[in-house]
C-alpha positions as CSV (number, residue, x, y, z in Angstrom):
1,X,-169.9,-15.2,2.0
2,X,-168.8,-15.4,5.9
3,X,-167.1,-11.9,5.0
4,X,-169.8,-10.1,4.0
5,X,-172.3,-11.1,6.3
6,X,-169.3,-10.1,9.0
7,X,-170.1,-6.8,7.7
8,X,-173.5,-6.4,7.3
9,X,-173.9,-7.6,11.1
10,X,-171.1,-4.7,11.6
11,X,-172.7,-2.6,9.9
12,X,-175.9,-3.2,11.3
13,X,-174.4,-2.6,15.0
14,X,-173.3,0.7,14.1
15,X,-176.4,2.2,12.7
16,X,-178.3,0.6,16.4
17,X,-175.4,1.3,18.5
18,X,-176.5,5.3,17.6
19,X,-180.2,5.1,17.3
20,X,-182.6,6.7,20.3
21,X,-185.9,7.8,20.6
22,X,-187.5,11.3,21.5
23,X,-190.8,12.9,22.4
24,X,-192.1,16.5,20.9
25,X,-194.3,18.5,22.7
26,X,-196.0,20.2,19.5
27,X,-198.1,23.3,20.6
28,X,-199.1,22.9,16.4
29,X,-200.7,19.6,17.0
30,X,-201.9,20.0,21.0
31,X,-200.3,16.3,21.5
32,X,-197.1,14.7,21.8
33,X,-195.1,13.2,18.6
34,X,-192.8,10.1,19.4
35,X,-189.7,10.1,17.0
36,X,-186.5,7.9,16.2
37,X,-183.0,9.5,16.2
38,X,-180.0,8.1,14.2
39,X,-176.6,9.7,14.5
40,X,-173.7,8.6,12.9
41,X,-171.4,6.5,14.0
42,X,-168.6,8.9,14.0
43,X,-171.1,11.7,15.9
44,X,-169.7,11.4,19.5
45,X,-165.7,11.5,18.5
46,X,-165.8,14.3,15.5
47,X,-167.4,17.2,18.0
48,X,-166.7,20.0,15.1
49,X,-168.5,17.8,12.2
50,X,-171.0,18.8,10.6
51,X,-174.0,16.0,9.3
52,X,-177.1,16.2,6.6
53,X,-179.7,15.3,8.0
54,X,-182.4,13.0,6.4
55,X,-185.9,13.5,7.7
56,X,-188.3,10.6,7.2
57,X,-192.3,10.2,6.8
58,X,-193.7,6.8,8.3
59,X,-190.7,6.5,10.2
60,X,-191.7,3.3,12.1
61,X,-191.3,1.2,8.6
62,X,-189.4,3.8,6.7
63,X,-186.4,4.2,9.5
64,X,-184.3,1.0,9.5
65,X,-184.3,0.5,5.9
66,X,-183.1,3.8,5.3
67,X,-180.7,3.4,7.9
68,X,-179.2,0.4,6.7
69,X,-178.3,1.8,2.9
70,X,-176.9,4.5,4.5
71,X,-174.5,3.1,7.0
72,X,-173.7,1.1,3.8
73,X,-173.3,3.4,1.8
74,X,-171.3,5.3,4.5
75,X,-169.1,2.6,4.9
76,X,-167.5,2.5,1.4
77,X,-167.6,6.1,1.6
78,X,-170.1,6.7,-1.0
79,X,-172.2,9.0,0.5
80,X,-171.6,11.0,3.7
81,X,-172.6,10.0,7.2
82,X,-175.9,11.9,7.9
83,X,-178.5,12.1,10.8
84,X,-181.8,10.2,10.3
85,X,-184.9,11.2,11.8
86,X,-187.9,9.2,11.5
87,X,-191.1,10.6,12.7
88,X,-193.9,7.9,14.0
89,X,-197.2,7.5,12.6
90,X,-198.6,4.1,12.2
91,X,-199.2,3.4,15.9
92,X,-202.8,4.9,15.3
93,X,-203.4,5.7,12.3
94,X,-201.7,9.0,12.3
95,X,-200.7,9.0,8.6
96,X,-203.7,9.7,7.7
97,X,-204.5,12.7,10.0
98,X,-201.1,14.1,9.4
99,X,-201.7,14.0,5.7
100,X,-205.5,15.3,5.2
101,X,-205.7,17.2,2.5
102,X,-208.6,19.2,0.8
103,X,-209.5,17.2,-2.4
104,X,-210.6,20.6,-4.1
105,X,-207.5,22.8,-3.6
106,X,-205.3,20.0,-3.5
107,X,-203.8,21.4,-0.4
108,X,-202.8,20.5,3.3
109,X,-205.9,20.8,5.3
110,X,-207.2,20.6,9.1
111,X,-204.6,17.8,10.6
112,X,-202.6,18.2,7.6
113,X,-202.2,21.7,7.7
114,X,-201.3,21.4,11.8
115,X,-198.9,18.6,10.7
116,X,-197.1,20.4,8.3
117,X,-196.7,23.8,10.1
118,X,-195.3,21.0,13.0
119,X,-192.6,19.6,10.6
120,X,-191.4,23.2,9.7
121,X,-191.9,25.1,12.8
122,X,-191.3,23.0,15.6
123,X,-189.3,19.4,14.3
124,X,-186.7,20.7,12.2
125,X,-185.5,23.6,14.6
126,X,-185.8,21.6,17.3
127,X,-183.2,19.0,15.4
128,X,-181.0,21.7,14.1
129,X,-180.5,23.7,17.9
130,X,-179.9,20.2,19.5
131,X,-178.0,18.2,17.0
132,X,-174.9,19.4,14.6
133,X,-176.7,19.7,11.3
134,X,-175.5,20.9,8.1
135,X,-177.7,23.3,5.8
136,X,-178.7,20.0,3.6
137,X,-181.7,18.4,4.4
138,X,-183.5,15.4,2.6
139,X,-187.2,14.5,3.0
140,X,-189.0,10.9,2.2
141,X,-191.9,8.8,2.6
142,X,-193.8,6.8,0.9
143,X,-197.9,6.3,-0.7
144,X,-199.5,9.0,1.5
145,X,-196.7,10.4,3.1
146,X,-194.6,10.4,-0.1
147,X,-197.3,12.9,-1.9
148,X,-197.2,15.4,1.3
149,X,-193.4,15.8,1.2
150,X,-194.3,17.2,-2.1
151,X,-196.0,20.4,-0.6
152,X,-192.8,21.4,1.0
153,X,-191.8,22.4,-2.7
154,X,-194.7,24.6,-3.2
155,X,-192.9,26.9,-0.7
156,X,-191.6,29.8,-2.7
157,X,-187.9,28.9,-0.5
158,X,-188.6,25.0,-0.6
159,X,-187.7,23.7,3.0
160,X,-185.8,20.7,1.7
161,X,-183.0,20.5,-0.8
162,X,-183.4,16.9,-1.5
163,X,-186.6,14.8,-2.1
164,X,-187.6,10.8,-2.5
165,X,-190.6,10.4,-3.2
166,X,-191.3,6.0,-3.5
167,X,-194.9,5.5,-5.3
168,X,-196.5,8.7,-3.9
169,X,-200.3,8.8,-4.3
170,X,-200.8,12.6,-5.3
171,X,-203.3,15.0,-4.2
172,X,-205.0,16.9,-6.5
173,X,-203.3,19.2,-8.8
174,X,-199.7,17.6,-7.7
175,X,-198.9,16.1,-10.8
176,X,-199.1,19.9,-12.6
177,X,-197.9,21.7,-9.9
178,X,-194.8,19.6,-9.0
179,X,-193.4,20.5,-12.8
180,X,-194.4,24.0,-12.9
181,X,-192.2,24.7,-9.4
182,X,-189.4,22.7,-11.4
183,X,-189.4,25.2,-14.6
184,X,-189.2,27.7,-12.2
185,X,-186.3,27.0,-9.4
186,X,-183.1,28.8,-9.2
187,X,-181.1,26.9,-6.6
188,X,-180.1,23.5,-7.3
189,X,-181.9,20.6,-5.5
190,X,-182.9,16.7,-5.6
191,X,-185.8,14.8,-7.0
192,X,-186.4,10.9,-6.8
193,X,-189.7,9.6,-7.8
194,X,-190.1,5.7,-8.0
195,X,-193.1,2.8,-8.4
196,X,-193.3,-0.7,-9.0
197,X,-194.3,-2.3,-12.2
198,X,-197.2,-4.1,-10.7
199,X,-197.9,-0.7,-8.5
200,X,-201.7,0.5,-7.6
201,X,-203.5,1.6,-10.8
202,X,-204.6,4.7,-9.6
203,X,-201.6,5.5,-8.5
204,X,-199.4,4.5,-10.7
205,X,-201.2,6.6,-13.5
206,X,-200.9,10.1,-11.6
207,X,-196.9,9.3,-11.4
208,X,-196.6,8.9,-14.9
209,X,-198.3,11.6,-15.8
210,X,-196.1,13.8,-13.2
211,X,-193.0,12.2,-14.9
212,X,-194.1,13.6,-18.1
213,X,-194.8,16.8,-16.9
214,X,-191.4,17.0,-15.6
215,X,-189.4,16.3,-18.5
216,X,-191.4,18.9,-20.4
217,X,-190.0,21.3,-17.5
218,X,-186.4,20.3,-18.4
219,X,-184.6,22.6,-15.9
220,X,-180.7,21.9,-15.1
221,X,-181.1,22.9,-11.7
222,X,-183.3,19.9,-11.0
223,X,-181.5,16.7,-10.3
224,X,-184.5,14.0,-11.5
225,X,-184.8,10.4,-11.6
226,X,-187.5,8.5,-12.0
227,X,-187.3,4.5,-11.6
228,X,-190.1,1.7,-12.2
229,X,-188.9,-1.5,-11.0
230,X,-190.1,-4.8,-13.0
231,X,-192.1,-7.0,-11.0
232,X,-192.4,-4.8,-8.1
233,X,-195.3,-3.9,-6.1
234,X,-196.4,-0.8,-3.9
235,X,-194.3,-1.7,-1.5
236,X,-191.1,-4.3,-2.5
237,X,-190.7,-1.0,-4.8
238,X,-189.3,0.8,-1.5
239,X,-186.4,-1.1,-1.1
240,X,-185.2,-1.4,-4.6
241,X,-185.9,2.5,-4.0
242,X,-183.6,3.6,-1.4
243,X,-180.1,2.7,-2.8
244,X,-181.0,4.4,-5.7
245,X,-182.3,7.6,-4.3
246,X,-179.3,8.1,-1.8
247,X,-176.5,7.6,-4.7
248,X,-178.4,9.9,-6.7
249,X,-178.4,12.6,-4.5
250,X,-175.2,11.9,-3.5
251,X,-173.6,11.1,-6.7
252,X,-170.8,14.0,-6.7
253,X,-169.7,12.7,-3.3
254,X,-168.4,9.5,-4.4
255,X,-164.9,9.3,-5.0
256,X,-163.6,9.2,-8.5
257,X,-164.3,6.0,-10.6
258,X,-164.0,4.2,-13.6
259,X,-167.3,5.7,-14.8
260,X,-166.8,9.3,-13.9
261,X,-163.5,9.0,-15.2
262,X,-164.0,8.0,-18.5
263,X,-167.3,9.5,-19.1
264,X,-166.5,13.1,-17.4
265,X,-162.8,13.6,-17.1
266,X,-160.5,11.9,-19.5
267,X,-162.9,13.2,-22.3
268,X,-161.9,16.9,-21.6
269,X,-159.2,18.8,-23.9
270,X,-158.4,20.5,-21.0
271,X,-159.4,22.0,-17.2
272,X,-158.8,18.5,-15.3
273,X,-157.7,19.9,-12.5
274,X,-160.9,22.6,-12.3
275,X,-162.7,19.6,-12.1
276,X,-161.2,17.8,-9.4
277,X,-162.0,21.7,-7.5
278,X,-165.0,21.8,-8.4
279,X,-166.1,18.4,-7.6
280,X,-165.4,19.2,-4.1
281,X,-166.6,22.7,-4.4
282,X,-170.1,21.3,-5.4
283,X,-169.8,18.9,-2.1
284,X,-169.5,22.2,-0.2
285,X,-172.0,24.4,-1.9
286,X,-174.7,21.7,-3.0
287,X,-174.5,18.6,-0.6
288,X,-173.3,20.8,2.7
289,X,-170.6,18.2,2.9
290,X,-167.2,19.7,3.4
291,X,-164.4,17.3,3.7
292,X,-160.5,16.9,1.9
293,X,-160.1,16.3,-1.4
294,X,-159.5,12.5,-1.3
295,X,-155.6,11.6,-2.2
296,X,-157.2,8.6,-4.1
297,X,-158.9,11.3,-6.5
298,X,-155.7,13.9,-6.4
299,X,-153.6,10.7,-7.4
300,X,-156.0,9.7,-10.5
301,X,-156.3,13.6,-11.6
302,X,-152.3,13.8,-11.4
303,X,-151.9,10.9,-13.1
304,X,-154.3,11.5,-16.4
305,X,-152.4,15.0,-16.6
306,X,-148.6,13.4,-16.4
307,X,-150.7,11.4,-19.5
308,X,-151.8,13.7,-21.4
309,X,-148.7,16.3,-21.2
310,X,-150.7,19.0,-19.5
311,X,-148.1,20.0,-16.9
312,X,-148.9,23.4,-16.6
313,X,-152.3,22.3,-14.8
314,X,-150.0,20.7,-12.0
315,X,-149.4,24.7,-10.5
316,X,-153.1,24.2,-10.0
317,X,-152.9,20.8,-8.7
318,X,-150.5,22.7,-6.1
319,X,-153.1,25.2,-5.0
320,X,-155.7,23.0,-4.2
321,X,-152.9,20.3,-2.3
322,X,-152.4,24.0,-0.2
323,X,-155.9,24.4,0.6
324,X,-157.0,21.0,1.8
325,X,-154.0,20.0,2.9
326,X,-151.5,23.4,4.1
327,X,-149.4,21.6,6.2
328,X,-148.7,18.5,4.2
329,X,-145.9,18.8,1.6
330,X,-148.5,17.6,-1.5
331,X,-148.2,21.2,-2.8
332,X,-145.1,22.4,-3.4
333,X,-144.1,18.4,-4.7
334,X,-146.7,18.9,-7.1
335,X,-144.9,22.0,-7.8
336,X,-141.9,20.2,-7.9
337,X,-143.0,18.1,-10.6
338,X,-144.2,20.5,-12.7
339,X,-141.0,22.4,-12.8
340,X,-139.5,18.7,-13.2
341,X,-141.7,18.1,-16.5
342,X,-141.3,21.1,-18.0
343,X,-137.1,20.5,-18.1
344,X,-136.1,23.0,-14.7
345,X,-134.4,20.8,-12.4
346,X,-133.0,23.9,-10.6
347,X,-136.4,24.7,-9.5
348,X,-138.0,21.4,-9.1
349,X,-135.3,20.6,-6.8
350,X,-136.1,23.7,-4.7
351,X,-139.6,22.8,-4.7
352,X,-138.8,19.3,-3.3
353,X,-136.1,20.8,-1.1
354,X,-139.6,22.9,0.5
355,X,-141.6,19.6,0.6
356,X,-138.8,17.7,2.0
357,X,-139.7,20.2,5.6
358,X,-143.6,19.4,5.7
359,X,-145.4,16.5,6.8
360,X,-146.3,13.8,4.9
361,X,-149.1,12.7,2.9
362,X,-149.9,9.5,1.0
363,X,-147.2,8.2,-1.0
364,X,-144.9,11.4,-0.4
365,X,-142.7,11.1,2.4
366,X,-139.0,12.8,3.1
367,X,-137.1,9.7,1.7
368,X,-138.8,9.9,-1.5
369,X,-138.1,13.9,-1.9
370,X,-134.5,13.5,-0.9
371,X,-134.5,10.7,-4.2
372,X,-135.8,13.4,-5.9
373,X,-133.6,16.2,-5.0
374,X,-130.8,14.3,-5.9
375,X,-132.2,13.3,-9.1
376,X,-133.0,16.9,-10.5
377,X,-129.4,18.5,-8.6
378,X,-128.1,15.3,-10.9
379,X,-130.1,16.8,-14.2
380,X,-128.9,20.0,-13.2
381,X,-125.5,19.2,-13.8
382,X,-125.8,17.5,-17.0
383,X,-127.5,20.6,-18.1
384,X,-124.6,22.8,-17.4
């Protein structure tokens, strides 16, 4: 127990260590917009990375319990480091300016309109030109500010690719419109919609109905979840919430386990190593997280192909080992071994003879490929 709560005071001084505060002059809103920085941890000492960058509504309550599950989350390597900017808006009230709306078109209006012509005018490129953002961006908030994130999707290019959405009370129309955007994307994105068993009534009835709606939309592109908690209200739902939404969202990111690997991998005839690509390739495309193929996932991909016999998949194993890693000798060992499997020690030993000049990686080092090389120029004498 002394362990973990070691950690969780770690973890907690590396999300505060990084946090600052900022003002925006916003010409949209003719006043001045106080809002809350977090940068990761690793920020300062990786100057060519790259972060997502999670944007939140209600910011003054919303901002350290976000950035708790994520430095969390971060920490296990689960999901990816990312900036988190929290925007203020219960000092006076401002929620509720910020999120007017008119109650017959269902649509931002006076103060809301200003405020949301603020967020994607002024906020985000001021973020983007001062801070090292990746292309993926995540919105969230909650009741009020929850329902306005949704009008960012009525956008025919929808400013954010991810969005969490924890017990939203929807304008007008939302519950229709929502689904209809969804039947009609063609660009993969992020949806996480969430209440609380013992939520508001009236709002609680408008979220079911949008839930419905959804489903009847059914489109791949959308990655949905919807969550009720039991015995939550409208606001203990939050933090049962936030886990959830990020490891949704960031679900591909996590490296390989027992789950994915028996539910995804080990049930395929063949292509195991096109997963492991695309796996990674998704992290690129989707998430705008670029980072190595993990050795702990290259290692359990290897292994289930030694197991099932599918050696020929290990020249593919060899490409990606050159992409992600073309100094290191993982490529032309995996080479090397599938020469070794398919019964030419000649070659495998010239492959290991190749790997035996590179730097290198994991488990593979030039002890363990001189072993080798004298093991296949041994089989290659038998053979004779």
């Amino acid at each position: 127990m002394k362990k973990v709560y070691l950690l969780l005071v770690l973890i907690s001084a590396s999300v505060f260590s990084q946090k600052k505060f900022d003002n925006i002059q916003s010409q949209k809103l003719g006043e001045e917009r106080r809002i809350i920085i977090g940068l990761p941890p690793s920020y300062d000492a990786k100057s060519d990375k790259k972060y997502p960058v999670l944007y939140l509504f209600d910011g003054d309550y919303l901002f350290d319990a976000f950035a708790g599950a994520v430095s969390y989350g971060s920490y296990w390597d689960d999901i990816p480091e990312m900036i988190i900017i929290g925007i203020h808006q219960n000092k006076d009230g401002e929620r509720y300016d910020d999120t007017t709306i008119d109650q017959n078109e269902g649509l931002p209006f006076e103060k809301g309109a200003k405020f949301f012509e603020f967020v994607g005018a002024e906020l985000i490129p001021y973020i983007e030109k001062k801070y090292r953002t990746s292309p993926f961006r995540i919105i969230a908030g909650h009741d009020v500010t929850a329902s306005f994130a949704n009008f960012f999707l009525y956008k025919e290019e929808p400013l954010f690719n991810a969005y969490i959405c924890l017990s939203p009370e929807l304008a007008p129309k939302m519950e229709v419109r929502i689904a209809e955007k969804f039947a009609k994307v063609q660009k993969p994105f992020f949806y996480y919609l969430s209440a609380g068993e013992g939520d508001i009534k009236k709002i609680k009835e408008p979220i079911d109905k949008l839930n419905g709606n959804i489903k009847i939309a059914n489109n791949p592109l959308v990655n949905y979840k919807y969550d009720v908690f039991k015995g939550a209200t409208h606001y203990t739902e939050v933090l049962h919430s936030i886990p959830n939404a990020l490891y949704q969202i960031f679900e591909v990111y996590r490296p390989i386990n027992s789950a994915e690997y028996n539910d995804k991998i080990a049930v395929l005839e063949t292509g195991y190593a096109d997963y492991l690509e695309k796996k990674y390739a998704t992290m690129s495309e989707v998430l705008g997280v670029q980072i190595p193929v993990r050795m702990s996932d290259f290692k359990v991909v290897e292994n289930l192909i030694l197991k099932k016999n599918a050696y020929d998949e290990l020249g593919k194993m060899a490409e990606i080992g050159n992409v992600h890693y073309p100094k290191a000798m993982l490529g032309e060992y995996e080479l090397g071994l599938m020469y070794e499997k398919m019964g030419d020690p000649k070659h495998a030993s010239k492959k290991y003879q190749n790997a035996s000049q590179m730097e290198p990686i994991g488990d593979l080092n030039k002890d363990y490929m001189y072993e080798k090389i004298d093991e296949m120029n041994t089989l290659a004498k038998k053979s004779k």
